[in-house]
N, C-alpha and C positions, 0 to 999 in steps of 0.2 A: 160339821164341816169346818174344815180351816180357812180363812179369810187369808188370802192373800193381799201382801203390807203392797202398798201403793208407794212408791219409787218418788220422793219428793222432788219439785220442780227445778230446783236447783243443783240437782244434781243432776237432773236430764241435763239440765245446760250445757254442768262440768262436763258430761261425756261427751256430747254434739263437738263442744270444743277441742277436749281434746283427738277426735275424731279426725278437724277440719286441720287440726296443727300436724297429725300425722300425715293426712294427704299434702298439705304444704309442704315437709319435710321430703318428703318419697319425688314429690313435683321436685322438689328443687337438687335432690340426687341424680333424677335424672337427666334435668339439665346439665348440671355440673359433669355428670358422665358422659354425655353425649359428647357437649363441648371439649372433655377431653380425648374422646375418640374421634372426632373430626382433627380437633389440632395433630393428633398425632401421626392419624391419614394424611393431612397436607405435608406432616416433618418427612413423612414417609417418601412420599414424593418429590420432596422439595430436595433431597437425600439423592432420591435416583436421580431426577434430572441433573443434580451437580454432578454425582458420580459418572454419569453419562458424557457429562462435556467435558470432565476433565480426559477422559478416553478418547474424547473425539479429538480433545488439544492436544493429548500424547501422542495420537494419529499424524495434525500436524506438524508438531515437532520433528517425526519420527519421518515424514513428508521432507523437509526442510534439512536437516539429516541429509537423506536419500539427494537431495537437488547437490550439498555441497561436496558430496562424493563424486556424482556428476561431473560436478565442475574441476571437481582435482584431477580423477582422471583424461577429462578433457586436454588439460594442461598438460600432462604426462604425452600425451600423443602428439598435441602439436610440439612438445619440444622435439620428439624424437621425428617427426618429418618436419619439421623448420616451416610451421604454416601459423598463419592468423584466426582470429575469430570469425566465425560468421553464419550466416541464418541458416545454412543448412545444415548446419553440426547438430547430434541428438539432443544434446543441452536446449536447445532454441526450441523444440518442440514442445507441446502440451503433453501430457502423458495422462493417465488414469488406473490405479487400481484399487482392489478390493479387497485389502484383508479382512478377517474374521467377523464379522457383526460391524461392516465399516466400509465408508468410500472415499477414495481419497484423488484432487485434480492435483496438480501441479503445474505452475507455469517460467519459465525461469526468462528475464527481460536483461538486455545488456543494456547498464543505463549510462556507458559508454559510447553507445550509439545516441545521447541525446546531449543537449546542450545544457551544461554544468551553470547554474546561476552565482555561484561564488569564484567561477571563474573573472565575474566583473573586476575584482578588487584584487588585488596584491597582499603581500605579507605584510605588508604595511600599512593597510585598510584605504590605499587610495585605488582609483578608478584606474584600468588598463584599456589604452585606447583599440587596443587591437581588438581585444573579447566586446568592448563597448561596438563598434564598427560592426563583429561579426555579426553580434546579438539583434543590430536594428535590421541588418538583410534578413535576417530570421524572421522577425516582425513583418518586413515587407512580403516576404513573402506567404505570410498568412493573411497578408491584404490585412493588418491591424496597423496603426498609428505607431512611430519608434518614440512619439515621448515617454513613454512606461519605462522606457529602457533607463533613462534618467532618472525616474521615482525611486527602480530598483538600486542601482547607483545609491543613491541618496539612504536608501534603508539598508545598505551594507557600509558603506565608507564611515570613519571615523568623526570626520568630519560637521559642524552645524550648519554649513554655506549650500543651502538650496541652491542644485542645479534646476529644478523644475518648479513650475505650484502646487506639487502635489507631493511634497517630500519633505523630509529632516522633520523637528520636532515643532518646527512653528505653522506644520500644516495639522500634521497627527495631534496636535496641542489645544485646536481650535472645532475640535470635533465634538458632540456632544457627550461621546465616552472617551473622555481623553486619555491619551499615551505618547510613548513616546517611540520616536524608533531605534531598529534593533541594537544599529552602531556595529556591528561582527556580522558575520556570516549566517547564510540560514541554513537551518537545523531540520525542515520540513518544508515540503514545496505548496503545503495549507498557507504559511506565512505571505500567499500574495495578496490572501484575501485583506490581510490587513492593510495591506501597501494601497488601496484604494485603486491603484493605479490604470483601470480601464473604467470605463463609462459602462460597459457594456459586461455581464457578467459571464455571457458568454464565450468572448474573448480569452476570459480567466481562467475555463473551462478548455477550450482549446489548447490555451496553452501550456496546459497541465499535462496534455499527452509527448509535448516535444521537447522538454524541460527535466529538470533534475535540480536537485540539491546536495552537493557531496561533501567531506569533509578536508579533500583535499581539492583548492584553489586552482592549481596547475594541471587537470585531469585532461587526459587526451579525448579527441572525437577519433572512434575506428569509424574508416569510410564499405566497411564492408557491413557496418549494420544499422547505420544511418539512415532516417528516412531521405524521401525525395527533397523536402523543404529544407533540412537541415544540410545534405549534398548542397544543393543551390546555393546556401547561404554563403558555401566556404570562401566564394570569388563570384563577383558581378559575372565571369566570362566561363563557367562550370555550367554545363550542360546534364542536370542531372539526373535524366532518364536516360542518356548514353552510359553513365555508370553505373544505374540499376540493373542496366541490361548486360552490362560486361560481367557484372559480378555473376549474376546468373548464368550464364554461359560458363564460366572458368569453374570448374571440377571443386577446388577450394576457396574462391573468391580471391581478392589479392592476399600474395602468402607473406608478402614483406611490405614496408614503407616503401620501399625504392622501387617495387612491381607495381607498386600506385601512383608516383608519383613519376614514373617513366612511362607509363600506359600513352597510348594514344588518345583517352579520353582526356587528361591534363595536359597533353604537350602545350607547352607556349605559355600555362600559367602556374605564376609566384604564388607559392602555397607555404613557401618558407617560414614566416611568419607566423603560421598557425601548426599548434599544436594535435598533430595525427598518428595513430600508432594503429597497426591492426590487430593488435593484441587487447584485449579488455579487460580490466581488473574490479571492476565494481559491478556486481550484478541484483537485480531484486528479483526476488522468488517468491510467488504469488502461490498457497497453499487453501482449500477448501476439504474439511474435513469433517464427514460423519461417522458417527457411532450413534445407530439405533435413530431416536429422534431427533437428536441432538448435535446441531453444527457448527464449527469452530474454524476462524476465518483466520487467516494470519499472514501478513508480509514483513518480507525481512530483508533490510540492506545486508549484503555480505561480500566481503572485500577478497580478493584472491591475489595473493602477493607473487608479483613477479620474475621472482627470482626461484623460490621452493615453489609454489602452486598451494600452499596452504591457506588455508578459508577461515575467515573469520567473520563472527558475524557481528554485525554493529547494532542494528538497531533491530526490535522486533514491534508489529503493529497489528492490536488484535481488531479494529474494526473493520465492517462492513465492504466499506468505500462501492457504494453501488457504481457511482460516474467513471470508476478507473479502473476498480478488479474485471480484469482481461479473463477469468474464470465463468461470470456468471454469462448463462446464457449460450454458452460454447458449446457444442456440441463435438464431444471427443468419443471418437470408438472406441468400444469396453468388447471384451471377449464374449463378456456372459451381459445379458440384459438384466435390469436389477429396477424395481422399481422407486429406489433412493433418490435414481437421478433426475426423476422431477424434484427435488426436495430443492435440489440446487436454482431453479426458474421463478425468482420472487417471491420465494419465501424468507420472512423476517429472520 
């Protein structure tokens, strides 16, 4: 019989080893392939969801589009009947539709109808007592304090000479993030938050809804889309629920300066002074728009020149804004039920 050769110990070893080097190797492909098929699942994704939002932003765009069409047509009718702006024109309405795989709100705000912050100042960056006077009856009438109106003042004029203790660079200078102020005009109505100027944050907040910031100084107030507080402000002796109530009643609201300022509701008072037109050229247009999971927010100043009716748009702003967008939470009638439109009620 043949003897079988006995497999000396050192070579068991070598095989044991290289045994445990192969399962390391095979362990460590797998990992390495996993981890590549994970990453490239997330690229995968990370892929759709962009492509998605950018669908859902071209939706808005294409939203905002649709609003400045809107608005030129708008112009085009009131030239040809010789009428003013005003809340009941289709423009002022919310709207809602549904193209393909998508929902889209619309809100369009005449910001004509609010009170211009860079109206305080002049072209020559000093204070203008009449916008200063108008501004504090504004104040008063939200039952807030008129020294803000000062601060503001002071963060717009060109000037170092503190009207108030809350203004120019020797207040902003003494803060534990110092800065300085603007000196020009402001460019966002966020800017008050810097201006310290209420005690009270909510004050800030309020007066975020009756307020604006435009690029032109000299902007008129139309009284046909004015709130109540800002009608009040224009005269101590303005009664401004007898002109909420007229506008509502007239078919067009008032159709000229002079059917406003000859009404019954202003007889007896000097409004010469202030700058009123019932025409409106600055408008912001509040857009919300999905595609699939994916939602794309966008507001856009956009100017409509008085003379052609042509739009332009100034500025666009893709965030959120929970405290101001007039969208969320609205409930607008859609033809077809869709279950997208919860998507719009608080979520991120």
């Amino acid at each position: 019989m043949r003897r079988e050769r006995s497999i000396p110990n050192h070579l068991k070893r070598q095989t044991g080893v290289a045994l445990i080097a192969m399962l390391l190797v095979f362990g460590l492909v797998v990992i390495l392939v996993s981890g590549a098929i994970t990453r490239t699942s997330l690229d995968i994704k990370k892929t759709g969801y962009h492509l998605q939002y950018s669908q859902a932003y071209q939706y808005a765009l294409g939203a905002e589009a649709l609003a400045r069409a809107l608005l030129h047509n708008d112009w085009q009718e009131d030239q040809k009947q010789k009428r003013g702006d005003h809340l009941k024109e289709s423009w002022a309405q919310p709207f809602q539709f549904e193209p393909e795989g998508g929902l889209m709100r619309v809100q369009i705000r005449d910001l004509n109808g609010r009170f211009n912050l860079n109206t305080l100042i002049d072209q020559h960056g000093k204070a203008v007592e009449t916008s200063t006077k108008h501004f504090e009856r504004l104040l008063q009438q939200l039952d807030m304090p008129i020294q803000p109106a000062l601060s503001i003042i002071d963060w717009l004029d060109k000037d170092n000479q503190p009207r108030s203790s809350r203004g120019e660079d020797v207040f902003y200078q003494s803060s534990e993030n110092a800065y300085r102020s603007a000196d020009r005009p402001m460019v966002h109505p966020s800017e008050l938050v810097a201006l310290q100027a209420f005690d009270d944050i909510d004050h800030t907040q309020q007066l975020r809804h009756k307020i604006t910031v435009l690029p032109d100084i000299k902007t008129s107030i139309n009284p046909n889309t004015a709130d109540r507080a800002l009608l009040a402000s224009l005269h101590k002796d303005i009664q401004a629920d007898d002109i909420v109530q007229v506008r509502s009643e007239l078919e067009n609201a008032f159709t000229s300066n002079q059917a406003f300022l000859e009404h019954s509701v202003t007889a007896g008072i000097d409004l010469s002074l202030l700058n009123l037109d019932v025409r409106s050229h600055y408008f912001e247009v509040w857009v919300i728009a999905q595609f699939n999971d994916q939602i794309a927010y966008l507001r856009s100043l956009v100017y409509r020149a008085p003379d052609t009716g042509i739009i332009t748009t100034l500025y666009r702003d893709q965030s959120r804004n929970d405290r101001y967008n007039p969208l969320l939470n609205l409930s607008i009638h859609s033809p077809s039920s869709s279950p997208s439109v919860s998507l719009f009620k608080g979520n991120p």
